[in-house]
mmCIF file of the C-alpha atoms, coordinates in Angstrom:
data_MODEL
# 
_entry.id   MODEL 
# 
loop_
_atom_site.group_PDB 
_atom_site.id 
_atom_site.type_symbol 
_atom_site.label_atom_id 
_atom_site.label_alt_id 
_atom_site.label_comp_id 
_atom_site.label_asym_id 
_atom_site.label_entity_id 
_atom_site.label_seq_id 
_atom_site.pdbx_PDB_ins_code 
_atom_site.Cartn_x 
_atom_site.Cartn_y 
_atom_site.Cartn_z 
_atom_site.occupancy 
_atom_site.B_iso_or_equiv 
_atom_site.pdbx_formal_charge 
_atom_site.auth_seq_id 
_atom_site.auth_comp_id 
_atom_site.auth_asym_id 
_atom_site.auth_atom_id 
_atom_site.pdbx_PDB_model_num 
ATOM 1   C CA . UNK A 1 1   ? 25.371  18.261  -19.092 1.00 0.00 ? 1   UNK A CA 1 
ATOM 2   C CA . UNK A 1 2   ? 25.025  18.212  -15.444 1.00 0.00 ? 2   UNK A CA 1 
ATOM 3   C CA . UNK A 1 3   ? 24.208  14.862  -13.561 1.00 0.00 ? 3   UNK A CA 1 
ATOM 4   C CA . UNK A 1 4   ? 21.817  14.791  -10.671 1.00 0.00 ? 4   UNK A CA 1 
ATOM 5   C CA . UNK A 1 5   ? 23.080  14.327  -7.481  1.00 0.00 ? 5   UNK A CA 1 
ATOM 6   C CA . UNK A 1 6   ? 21.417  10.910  -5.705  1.00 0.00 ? 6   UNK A CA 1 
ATOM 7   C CA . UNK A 1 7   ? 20.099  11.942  -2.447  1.00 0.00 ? 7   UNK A CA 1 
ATOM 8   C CA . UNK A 1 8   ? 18.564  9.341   -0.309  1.00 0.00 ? 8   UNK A CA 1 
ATOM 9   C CA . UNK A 1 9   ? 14.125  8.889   -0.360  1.00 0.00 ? 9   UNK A CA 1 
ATOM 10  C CA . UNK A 1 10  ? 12.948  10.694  2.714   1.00 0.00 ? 10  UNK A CA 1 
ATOM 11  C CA . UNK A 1 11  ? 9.494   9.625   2.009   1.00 0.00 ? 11  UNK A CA 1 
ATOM 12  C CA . UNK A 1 12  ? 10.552  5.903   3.310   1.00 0.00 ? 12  UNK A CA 1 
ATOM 13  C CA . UNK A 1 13  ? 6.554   4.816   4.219   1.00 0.00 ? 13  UNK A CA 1 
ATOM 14  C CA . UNK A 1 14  ? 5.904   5.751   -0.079  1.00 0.00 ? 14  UNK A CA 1 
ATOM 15  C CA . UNK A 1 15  ? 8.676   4.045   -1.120  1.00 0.00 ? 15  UNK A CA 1 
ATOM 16  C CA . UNK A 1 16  ? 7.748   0.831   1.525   1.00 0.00 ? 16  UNK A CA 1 
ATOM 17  C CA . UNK A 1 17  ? 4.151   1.452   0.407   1.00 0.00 ? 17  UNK A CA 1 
ATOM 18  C CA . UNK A 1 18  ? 5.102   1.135   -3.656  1.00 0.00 ? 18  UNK A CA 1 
ATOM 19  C CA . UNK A 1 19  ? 6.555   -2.318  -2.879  1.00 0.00 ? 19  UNK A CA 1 
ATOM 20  C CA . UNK A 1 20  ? 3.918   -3.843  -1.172  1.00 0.00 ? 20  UNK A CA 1 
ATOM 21  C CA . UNK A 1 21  ? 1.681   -2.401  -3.723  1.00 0.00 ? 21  UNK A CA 1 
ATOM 22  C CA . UNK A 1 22  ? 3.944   -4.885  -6.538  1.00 0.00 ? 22  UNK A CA 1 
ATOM 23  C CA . UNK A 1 23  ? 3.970   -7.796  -3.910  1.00 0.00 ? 23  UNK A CA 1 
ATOM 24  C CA . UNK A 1 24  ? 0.082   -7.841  -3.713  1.00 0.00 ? 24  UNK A CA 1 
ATOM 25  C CA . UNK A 1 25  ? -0.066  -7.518  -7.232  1.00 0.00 ? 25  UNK A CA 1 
ATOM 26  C CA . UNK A 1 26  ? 2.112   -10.410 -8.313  1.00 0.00 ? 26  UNK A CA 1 
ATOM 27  C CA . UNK A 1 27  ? 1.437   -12.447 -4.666  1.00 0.00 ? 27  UNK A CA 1 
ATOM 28  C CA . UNK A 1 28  ? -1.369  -14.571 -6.254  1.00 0.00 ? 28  UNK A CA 1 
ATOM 29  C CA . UNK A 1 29  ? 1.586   -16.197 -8.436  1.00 0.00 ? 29  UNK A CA 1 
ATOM 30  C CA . UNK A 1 30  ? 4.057   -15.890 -6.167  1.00 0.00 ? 30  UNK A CA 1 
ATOM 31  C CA . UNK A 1 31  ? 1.929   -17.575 -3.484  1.00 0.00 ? 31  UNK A CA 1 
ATOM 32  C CA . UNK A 1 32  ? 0.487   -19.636 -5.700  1.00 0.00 ? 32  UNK A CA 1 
ATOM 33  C CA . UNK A 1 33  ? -3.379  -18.897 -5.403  1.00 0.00 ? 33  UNK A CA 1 
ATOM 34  C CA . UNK A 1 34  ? -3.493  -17.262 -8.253  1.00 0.00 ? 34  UNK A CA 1 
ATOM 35  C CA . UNK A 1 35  ? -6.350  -19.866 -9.598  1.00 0.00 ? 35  UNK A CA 1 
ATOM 36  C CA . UNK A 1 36  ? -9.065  -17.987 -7.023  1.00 0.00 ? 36  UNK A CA 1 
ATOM 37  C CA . UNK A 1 37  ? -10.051 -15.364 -9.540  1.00 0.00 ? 37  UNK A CA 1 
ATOM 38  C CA . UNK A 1 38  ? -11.984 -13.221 -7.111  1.00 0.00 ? 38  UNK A CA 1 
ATOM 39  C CA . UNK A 1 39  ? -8.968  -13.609 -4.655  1.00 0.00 ? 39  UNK A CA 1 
ATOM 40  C CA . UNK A 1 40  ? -6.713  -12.847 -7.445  1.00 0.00 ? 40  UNK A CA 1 
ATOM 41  C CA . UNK A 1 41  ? -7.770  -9.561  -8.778  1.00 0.00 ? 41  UNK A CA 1 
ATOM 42  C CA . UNK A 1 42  ? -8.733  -8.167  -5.492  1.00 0.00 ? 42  UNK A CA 1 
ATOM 43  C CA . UNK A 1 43  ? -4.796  -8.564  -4.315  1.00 0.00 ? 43  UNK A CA 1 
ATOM 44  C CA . UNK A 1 44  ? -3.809  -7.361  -8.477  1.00 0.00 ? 44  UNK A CA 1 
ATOM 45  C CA . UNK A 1 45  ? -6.678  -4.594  -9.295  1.00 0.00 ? 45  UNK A CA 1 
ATOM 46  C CA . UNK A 1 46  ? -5.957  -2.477  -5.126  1.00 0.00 ? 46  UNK A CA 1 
ATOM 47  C CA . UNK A 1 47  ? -1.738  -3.641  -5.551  1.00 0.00 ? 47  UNK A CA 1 
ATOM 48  C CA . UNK A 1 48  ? -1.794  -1.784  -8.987  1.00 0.00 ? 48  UNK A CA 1 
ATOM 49  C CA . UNK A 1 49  ? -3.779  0.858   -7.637  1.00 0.00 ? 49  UNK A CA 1 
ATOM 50  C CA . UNK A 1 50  ? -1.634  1.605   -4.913  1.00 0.00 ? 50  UNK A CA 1 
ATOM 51  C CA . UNK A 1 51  ? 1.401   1.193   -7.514  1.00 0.00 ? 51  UNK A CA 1 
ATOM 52  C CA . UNK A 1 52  ? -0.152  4.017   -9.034  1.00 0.00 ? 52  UNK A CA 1 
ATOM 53  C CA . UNK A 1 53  ? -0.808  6.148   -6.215  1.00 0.00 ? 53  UNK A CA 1 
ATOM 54  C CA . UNK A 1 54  ? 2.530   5.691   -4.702  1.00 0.00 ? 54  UNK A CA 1 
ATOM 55  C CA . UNK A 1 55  ? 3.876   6.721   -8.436  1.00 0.00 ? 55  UNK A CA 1 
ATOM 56  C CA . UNK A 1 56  ? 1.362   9.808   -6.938  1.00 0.00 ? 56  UNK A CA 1 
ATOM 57  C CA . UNK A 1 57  ? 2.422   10.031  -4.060  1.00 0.00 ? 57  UNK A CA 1 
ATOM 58  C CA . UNK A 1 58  ? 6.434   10.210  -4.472  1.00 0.00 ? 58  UNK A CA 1 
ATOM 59  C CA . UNK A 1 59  ? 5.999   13.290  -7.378  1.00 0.00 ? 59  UNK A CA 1 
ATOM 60  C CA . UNK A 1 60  ? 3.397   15.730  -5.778  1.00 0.00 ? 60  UNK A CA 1 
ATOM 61  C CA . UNK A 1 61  ? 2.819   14.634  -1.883  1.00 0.00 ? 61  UNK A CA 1 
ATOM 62  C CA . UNK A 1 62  ? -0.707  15.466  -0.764  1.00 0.00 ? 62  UNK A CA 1 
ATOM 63  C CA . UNK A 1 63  ? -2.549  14.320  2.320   1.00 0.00 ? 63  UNK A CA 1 
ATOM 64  C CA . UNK A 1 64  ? -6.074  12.859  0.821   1.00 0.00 ? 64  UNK A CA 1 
ATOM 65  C CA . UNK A 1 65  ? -3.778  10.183  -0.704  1.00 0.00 ? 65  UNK A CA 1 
ATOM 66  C CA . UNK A 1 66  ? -2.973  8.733   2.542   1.00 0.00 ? 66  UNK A CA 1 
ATOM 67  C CA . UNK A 1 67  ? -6.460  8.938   3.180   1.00 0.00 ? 67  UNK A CA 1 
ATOM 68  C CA . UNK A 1 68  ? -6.878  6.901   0.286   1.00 0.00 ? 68  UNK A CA 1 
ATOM 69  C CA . UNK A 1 69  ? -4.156  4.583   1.591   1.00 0.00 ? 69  UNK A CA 1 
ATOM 70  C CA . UNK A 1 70  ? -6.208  3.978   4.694   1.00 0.00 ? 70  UNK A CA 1 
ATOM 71  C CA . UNK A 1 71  ? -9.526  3.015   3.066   1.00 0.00 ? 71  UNK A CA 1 
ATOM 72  C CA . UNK A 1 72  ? -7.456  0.547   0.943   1.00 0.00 ? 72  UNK A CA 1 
ATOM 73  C CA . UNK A 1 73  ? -5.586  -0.785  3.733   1.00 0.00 ? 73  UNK A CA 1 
ATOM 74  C CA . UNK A 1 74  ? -9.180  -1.348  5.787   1.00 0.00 ? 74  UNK A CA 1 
ATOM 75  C CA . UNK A 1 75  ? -10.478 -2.991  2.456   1.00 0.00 ? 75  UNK A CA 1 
ATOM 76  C CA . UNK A 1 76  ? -7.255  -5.459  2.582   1.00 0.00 ? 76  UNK A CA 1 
ATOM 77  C CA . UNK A 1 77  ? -7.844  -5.791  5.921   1.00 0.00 ? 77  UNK A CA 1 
ATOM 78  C CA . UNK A 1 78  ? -11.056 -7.250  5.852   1.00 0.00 ? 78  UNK A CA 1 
ATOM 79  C CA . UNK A 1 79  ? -11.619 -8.551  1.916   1.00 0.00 ? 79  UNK A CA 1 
ATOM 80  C CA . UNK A 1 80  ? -10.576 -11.637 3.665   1.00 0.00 ? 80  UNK A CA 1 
ATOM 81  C CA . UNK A 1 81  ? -13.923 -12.392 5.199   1.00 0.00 ? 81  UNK A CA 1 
ATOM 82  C CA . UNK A 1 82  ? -16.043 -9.778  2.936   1.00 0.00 ? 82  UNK A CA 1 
ATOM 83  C CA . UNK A 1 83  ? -15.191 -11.980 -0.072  1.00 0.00 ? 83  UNK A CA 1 
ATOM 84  C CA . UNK A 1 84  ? -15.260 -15.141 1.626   1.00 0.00 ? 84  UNK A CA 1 
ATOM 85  C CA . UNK A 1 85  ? -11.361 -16.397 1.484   1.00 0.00 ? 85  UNK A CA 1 
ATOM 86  C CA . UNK A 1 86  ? -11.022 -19.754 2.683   1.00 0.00 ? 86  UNK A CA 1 
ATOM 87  C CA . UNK A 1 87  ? -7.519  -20.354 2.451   1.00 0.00 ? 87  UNK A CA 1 
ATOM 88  C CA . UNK A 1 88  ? -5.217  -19.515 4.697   1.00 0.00 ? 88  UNK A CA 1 
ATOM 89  C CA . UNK A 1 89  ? -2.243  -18.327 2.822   1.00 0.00 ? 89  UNK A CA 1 
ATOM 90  C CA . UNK A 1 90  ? -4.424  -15.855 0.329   1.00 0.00 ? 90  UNK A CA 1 
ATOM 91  C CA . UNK A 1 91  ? -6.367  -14.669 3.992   1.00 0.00 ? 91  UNK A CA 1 
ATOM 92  C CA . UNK A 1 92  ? -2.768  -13.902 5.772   1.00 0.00 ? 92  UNK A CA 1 
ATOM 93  C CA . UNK A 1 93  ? -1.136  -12.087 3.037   1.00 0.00 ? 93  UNK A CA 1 
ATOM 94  C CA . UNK A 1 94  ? -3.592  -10.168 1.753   1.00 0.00 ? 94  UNK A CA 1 
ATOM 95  C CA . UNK A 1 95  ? -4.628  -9.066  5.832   1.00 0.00 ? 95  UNK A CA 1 
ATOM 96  C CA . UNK A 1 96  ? -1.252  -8.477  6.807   1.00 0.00 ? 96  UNK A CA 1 
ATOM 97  C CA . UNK A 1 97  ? -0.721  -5.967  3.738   1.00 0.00 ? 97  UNK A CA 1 
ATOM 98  C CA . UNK A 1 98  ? -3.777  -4.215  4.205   1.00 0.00 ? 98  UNK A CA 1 
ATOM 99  C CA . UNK A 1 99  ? -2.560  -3.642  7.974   1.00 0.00 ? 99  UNK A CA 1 
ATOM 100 C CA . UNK A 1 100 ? 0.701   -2.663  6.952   1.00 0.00 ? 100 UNK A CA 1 
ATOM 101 C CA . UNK A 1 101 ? -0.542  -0.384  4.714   1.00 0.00 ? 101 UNK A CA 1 
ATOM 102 C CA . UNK A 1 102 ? -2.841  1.240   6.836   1.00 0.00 ? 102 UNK A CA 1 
ATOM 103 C CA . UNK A 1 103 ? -0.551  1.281   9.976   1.00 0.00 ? 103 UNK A CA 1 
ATOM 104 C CA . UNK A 1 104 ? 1.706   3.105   7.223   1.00 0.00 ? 104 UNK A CA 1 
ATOM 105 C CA . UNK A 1 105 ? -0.760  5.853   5.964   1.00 0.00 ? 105 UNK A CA 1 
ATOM 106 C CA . UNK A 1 106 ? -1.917  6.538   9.513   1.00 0.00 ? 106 UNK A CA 1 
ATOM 107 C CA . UNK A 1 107 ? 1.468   7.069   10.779  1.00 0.00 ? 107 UNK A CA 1 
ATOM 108 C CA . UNK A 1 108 ? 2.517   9.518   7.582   1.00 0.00 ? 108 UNK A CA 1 
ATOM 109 C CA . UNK A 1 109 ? -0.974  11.630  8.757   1.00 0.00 ? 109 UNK A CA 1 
ATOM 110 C CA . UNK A 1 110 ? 0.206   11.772  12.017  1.00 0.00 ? 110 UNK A CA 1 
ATOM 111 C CA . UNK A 1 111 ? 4.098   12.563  11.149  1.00 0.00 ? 111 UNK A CA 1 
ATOM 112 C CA . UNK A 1 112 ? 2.177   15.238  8.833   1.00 0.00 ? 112 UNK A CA 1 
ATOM 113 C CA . UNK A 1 113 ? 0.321   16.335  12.102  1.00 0.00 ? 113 UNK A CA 1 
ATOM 114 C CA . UNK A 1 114 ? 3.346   16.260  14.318  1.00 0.00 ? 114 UNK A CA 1 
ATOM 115 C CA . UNK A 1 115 ? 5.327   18.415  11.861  1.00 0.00 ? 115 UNK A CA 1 
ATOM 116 C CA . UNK A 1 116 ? 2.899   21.301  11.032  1.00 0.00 ? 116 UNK A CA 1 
ATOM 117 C CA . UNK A 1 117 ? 1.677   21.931  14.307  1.00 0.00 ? 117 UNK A CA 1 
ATOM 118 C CA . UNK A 1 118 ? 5.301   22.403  15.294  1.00 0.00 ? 118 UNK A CA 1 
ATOM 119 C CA . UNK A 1 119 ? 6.847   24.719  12.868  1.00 0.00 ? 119 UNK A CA 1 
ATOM 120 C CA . UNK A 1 120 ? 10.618  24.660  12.709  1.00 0.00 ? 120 UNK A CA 1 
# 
């Protein structure tokens, strides 16, 4: 029986993307705001969804799911004042990961860019 040689993730933004997927999903408890249920499964329904996409994402690489990534790190980005988030640790968190992500997806588009345009 052979063993599989570990070789280092060079999808790093997936991998980075996966784990703030689980933080939003377990940040309402973690945070402890977990008692705003609208605030609470917007962070756990879009942090399982991108748990699931990464889980995508890091078998069969295509570009639409960074596309996907970007609409869910807009909606992050602004749920805050869409859903009406009054508290401020809820509002930062769930902001700041929906910019991450997004800064994330729209870098991996343009690395995707960079590298087919230039063939090596």
């Amino acid at each position: 029986m052979a063993i599989g040689k570990f070789s280092r993730p060079e999808q790093w933004e997936d991998w980075l993307n996966l784990a703030l997927g689980i933080w939003l999903s377990v940040s309402p408890w973690a945070l402890q705001f977990a008692n705003d249920q609208t605030v609470t499964t917007n962070a756990v329904v879009v942090g399982l969804v991108l748990v699931v996409l990464q889980n995508i994402t890091l078998t069969a690489f295509s570009v639409w799911e960074e596309w996907v990534n970007v609409a869910l790190g807009v909606w992050l980005a602004v749920s805050p004042w869409v859903l009406g988030m009054v508290a401020l640790v809820p509002t930062a968190n769930v902001a700041i990961v929906g910019v991450l992500i997004l800064a994330l997806a729209l870098y991996e588009i343009w690395d995707l860019r960079r590298h087919s345009e230039h063939p090596a």
